[in-house]
VMD Tcl script that builds the backbone (N, CA, C; Angstrom):
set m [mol new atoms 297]
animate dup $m
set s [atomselect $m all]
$s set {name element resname resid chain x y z} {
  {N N UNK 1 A 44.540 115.365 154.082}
  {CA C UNK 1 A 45.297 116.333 153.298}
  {C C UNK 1 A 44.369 117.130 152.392}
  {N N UNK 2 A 43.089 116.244 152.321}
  {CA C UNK 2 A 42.313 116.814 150.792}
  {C C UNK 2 A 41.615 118.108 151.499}
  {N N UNK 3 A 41.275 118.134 152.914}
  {CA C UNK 3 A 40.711 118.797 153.616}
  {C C UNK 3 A 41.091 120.089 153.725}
  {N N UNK 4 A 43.018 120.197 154.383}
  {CA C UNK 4 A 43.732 120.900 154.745}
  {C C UNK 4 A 43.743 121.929 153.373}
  {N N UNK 5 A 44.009 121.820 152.060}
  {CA C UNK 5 A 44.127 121.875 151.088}
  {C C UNK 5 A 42.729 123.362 151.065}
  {N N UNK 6 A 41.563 122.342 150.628}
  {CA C UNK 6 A 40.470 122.640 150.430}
  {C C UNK 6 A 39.881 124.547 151.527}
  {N N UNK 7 A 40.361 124.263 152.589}
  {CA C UNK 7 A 40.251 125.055 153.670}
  {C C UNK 7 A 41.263 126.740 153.390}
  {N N UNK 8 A 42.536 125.925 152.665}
  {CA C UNK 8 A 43.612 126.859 152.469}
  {C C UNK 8 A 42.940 127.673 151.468}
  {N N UNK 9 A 42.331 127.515 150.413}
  {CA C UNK 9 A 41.536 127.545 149.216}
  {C C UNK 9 A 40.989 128.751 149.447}
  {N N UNK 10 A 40.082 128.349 149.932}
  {CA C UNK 10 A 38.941 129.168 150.862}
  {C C UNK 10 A 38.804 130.248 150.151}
  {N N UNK 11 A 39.608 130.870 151.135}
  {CA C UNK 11 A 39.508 132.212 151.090}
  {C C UNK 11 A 39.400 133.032 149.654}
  {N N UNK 12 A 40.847 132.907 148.905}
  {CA C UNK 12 A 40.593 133.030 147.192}
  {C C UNK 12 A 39.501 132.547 146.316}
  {N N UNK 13 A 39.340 131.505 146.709}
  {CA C UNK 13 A 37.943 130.695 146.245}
  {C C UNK 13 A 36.734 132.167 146.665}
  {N N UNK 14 A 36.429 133.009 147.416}
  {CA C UNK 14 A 35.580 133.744 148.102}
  {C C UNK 14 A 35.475 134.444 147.606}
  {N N UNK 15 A 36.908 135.380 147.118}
  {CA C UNK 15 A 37.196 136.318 146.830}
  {C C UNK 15 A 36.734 136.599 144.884}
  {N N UNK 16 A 37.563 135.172 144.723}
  {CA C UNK 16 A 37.226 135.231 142.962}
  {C C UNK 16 A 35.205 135.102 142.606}
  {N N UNK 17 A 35.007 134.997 143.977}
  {CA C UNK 17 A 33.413 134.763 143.398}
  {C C UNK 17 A 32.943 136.731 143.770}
  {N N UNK 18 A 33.061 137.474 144.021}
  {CA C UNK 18 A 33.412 138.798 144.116}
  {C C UNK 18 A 33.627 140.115 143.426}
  {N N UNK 19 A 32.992 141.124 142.769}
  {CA C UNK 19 A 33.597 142.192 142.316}
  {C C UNK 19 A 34.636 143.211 143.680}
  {N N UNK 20 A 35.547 143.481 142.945}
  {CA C UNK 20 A 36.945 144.361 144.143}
  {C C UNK 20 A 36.652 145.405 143.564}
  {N N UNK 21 A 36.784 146.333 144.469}
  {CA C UNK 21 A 37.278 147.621 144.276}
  {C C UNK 21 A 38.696 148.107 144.661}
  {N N UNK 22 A 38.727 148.995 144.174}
  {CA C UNK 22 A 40.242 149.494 145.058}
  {C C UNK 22 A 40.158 150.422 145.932}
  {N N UNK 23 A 40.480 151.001 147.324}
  {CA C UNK 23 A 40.179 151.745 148.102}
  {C C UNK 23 A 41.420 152.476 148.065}
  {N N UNK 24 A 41.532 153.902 147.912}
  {CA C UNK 24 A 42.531 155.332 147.731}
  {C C UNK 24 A 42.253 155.509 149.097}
  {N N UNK 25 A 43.750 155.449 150.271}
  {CA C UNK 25 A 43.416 155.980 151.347}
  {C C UNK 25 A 44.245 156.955 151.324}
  {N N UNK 26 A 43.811 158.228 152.042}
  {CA C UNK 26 A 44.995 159.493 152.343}
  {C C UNK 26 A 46.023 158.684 153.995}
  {N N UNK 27 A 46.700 158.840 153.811}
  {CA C UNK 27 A 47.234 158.524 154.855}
  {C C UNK 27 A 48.443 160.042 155.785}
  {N N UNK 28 A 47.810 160.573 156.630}
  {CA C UNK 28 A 48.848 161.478 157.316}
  {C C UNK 28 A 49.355 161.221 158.696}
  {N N UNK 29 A 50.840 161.129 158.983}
  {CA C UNK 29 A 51.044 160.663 160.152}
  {C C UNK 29 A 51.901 162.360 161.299}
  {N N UNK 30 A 51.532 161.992 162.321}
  {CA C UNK 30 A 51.942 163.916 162.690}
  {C C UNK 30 A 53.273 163.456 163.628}
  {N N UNK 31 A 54.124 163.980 164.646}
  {CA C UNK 31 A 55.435 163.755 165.092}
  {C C UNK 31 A 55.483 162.795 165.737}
  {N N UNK 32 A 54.042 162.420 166.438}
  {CA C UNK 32 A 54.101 161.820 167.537}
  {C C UNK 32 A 53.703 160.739 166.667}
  {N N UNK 33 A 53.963 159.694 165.495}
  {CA C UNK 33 A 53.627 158.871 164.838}
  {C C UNK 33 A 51.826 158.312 164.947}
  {N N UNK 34 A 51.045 159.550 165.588}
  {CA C UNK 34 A 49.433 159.044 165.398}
  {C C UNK 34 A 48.922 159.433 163.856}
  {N N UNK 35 A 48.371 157.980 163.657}
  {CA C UNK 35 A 47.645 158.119 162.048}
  {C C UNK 35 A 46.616 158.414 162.086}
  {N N UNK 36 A 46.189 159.220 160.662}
  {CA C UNK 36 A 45.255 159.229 160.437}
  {C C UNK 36 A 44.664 159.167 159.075}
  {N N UNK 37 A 43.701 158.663 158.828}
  {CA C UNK 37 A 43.584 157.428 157.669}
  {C C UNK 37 A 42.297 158.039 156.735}
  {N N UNK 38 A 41.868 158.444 155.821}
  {CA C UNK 38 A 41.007 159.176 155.284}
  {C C UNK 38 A 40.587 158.428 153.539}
  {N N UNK 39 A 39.141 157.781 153.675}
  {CA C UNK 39 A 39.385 157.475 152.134}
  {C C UNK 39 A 39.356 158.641 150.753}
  {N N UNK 40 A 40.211 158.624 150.183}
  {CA C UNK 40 A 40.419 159.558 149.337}
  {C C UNK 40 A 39.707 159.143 148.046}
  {N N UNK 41 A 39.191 158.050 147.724}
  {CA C UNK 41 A 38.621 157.481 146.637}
  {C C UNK 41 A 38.257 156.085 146.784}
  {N N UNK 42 A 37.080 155.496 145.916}
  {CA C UNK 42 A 37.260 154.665 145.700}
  {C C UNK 42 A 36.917 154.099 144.117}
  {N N UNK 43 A 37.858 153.266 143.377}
  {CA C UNK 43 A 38.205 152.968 141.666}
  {C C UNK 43 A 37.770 151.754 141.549}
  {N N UNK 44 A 36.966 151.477 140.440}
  {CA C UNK 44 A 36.495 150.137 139.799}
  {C C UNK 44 A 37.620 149.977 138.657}
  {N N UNK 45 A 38.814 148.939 139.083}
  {CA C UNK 45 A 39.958 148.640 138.267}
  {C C UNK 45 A 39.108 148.103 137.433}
  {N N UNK 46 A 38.353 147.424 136.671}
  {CA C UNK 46 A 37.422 146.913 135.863}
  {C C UNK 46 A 37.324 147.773 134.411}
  {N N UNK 47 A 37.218 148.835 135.107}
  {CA C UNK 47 A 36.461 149.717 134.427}
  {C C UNK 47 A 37.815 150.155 132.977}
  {N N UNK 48 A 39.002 149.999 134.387}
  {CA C UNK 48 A 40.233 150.700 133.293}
  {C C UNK 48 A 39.904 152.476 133.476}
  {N N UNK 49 A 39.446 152.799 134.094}
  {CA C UNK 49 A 39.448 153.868 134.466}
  {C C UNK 49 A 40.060 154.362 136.216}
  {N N UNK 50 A 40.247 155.454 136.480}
  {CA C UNK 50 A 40.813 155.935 137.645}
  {C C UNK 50 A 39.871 156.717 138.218}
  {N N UNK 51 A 38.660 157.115 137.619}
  {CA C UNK 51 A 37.817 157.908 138.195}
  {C C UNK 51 A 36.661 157.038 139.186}
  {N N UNK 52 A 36.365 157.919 140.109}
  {CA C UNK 52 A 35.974 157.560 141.889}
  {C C UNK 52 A 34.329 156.880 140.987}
  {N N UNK 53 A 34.059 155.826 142.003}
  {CA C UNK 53 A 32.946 154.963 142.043}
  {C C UNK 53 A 32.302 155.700 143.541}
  {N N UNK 54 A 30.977 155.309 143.344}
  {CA C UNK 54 A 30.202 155.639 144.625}
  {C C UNK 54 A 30.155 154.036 145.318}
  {N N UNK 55 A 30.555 153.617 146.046}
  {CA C UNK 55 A 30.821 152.493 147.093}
  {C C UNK 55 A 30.966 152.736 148.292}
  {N N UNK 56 A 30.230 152.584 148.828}
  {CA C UNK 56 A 30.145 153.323 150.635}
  {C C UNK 56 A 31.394 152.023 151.469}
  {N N UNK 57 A 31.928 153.156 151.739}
  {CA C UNK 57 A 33.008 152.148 152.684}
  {C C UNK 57 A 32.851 152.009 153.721}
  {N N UNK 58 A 32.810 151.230 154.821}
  {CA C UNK 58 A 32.178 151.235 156.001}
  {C C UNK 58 A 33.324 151.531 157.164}
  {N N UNK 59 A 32.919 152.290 157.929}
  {CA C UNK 59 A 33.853 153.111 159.362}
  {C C UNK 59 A 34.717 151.928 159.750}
  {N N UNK 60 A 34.353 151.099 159.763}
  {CA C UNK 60 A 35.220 149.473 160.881}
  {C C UNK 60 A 36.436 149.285 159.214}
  {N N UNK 61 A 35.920 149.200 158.478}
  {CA C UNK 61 A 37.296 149.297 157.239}
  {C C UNK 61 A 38.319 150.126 157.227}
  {N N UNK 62 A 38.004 151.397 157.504}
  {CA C UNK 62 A 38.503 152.393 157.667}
  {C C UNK 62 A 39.580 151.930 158.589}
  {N N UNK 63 A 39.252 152.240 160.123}
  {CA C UNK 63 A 39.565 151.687 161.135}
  {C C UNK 63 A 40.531 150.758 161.053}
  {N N UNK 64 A 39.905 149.629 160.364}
  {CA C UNK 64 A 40.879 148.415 160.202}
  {C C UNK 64 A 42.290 148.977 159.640}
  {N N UNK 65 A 42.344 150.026 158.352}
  {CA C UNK 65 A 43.008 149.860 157.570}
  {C C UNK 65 A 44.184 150.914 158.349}
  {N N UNK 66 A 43.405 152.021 159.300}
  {CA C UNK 66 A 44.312 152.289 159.873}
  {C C UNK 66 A 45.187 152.060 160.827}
  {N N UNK 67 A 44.442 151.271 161.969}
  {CA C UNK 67 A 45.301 150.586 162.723}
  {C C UNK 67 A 46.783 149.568 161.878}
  {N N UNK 68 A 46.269 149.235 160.801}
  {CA C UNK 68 A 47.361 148.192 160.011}
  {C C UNK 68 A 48.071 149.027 159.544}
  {N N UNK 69 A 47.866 150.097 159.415}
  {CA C UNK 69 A 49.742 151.166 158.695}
  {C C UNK 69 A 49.945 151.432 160.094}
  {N N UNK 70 A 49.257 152.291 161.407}
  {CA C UNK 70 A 49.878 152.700 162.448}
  {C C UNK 70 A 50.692 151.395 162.661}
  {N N UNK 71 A 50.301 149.721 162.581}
  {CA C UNK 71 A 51.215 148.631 163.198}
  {C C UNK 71 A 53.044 148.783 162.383}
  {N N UNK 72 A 52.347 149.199 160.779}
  {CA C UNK 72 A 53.654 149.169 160.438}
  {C C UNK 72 A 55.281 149.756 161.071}
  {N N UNK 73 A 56.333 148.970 161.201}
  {CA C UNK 73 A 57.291 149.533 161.683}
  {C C UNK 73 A 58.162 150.229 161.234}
  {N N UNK 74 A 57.952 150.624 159.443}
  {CA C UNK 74 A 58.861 151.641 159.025}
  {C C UNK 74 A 58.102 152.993 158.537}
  {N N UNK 75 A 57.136 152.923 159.784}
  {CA C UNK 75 A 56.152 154.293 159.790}
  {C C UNK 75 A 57.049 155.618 160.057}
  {N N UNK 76 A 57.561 156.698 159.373}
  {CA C UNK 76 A 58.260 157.699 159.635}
  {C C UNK 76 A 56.773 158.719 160.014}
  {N N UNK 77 A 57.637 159.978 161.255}
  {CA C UNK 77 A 56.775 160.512 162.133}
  {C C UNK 77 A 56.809 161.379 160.632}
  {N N UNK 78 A 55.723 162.697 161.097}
  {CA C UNK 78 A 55.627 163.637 160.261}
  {C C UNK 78 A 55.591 163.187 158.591}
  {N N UNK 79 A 54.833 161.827 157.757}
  {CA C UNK 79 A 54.773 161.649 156.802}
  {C C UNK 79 A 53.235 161.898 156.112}
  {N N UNK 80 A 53.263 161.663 154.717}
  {CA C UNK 80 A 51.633 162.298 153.985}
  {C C UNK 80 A 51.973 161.500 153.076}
  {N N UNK 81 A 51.365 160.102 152.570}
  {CA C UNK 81 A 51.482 159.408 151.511}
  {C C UNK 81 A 49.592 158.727 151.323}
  {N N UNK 82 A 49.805 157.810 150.287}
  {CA C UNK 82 A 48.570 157.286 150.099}
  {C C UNK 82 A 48.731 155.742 149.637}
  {N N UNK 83 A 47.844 155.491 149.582}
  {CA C UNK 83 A 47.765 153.342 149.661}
  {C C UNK 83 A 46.833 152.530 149.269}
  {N N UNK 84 A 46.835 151.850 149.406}
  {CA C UNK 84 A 45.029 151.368 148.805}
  {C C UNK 84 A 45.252 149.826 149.359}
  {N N UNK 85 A 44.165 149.198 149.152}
  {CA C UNK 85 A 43.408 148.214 149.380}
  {C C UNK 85 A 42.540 147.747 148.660}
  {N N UNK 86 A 42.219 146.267 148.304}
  {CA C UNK 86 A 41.022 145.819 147.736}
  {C C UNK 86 A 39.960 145.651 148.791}
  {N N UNK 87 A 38.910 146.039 148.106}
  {CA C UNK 87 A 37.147 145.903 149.091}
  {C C UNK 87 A 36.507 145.090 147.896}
  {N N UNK 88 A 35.666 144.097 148.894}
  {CA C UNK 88 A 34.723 143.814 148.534}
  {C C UNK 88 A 33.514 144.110 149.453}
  {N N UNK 89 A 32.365 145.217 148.762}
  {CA C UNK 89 A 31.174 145.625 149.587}
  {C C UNK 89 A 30.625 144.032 150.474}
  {N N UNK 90 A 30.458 142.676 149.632}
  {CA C UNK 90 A 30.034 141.837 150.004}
  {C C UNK 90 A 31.059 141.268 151.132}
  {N N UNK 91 A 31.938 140.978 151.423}
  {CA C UNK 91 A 32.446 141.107 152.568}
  {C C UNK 91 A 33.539 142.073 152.817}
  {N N UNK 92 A 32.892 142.786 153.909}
  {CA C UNK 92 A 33.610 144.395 154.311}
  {C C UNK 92 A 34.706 143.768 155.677}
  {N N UNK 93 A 34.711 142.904 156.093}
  {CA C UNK 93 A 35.417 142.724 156.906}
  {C C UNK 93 A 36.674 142.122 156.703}
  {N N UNK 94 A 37.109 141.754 155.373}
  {CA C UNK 94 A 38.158 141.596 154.679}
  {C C UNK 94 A 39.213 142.478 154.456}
  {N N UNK 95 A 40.341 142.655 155.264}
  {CA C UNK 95 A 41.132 143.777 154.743}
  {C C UNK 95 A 42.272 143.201 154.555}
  {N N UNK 96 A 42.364 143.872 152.982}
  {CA C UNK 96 A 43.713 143.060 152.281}
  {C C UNK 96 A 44.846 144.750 151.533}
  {N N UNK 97 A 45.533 145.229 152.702}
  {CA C UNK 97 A 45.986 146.132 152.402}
  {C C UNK 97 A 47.565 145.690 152.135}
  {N N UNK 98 A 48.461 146.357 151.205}
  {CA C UNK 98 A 49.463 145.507 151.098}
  {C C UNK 98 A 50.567 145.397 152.164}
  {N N UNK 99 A 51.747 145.031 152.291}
  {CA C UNK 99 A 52.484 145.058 153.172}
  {C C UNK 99 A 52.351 145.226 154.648}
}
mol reanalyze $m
mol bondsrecalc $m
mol representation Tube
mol addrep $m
């Protein structure tokens, strides 16, 4: 059990050792419901400020983050909204976008 536990952990355990950013994505979807996913910023919540950090986001994040709204199923065709995500530069292969 101490194992199972320990394993579940993990991940948060990873994360809290970590500075996050927040990633501003543009998100536009056209009739035919194809996305397309654009980072519009990225914010050091830390800071208490809203103004853009230089943090290179890497193409496969991107990617990631768009395929995960195109999966969403209450994707309306013809929409223009925006979203975000936490990054951590130290692991980029983490995508924790909400819903």
């Amino acid at each position: 059990m101490m194992a199972v536990t320990a394993s579940l952990l993990t991940p948060s355990l990873a994360w809290a050792e970590h500075h996050r950013y927040s990633v501003i994505f543009e998100v536009t979807v056209d009739a035919e419901r194809h996305v397309a996913v654009a980072v519009s910023k990225v914010i050091d919540p830390a800071t208490g400020s809203t103004d853009a950090v230089a943090v290179k986001v890497p193409d496969s994040y991107v990617e990631a983050a768009r395929r995960k709204i195109a999966a969403r199923a209450d994707l309306k065709a013809n929409a223009h909204f925006f979203t975000y995500s936490w990054f951590d530069p130290d692991l980029p292969d983490e995508m924790n976008l909400p819903g």
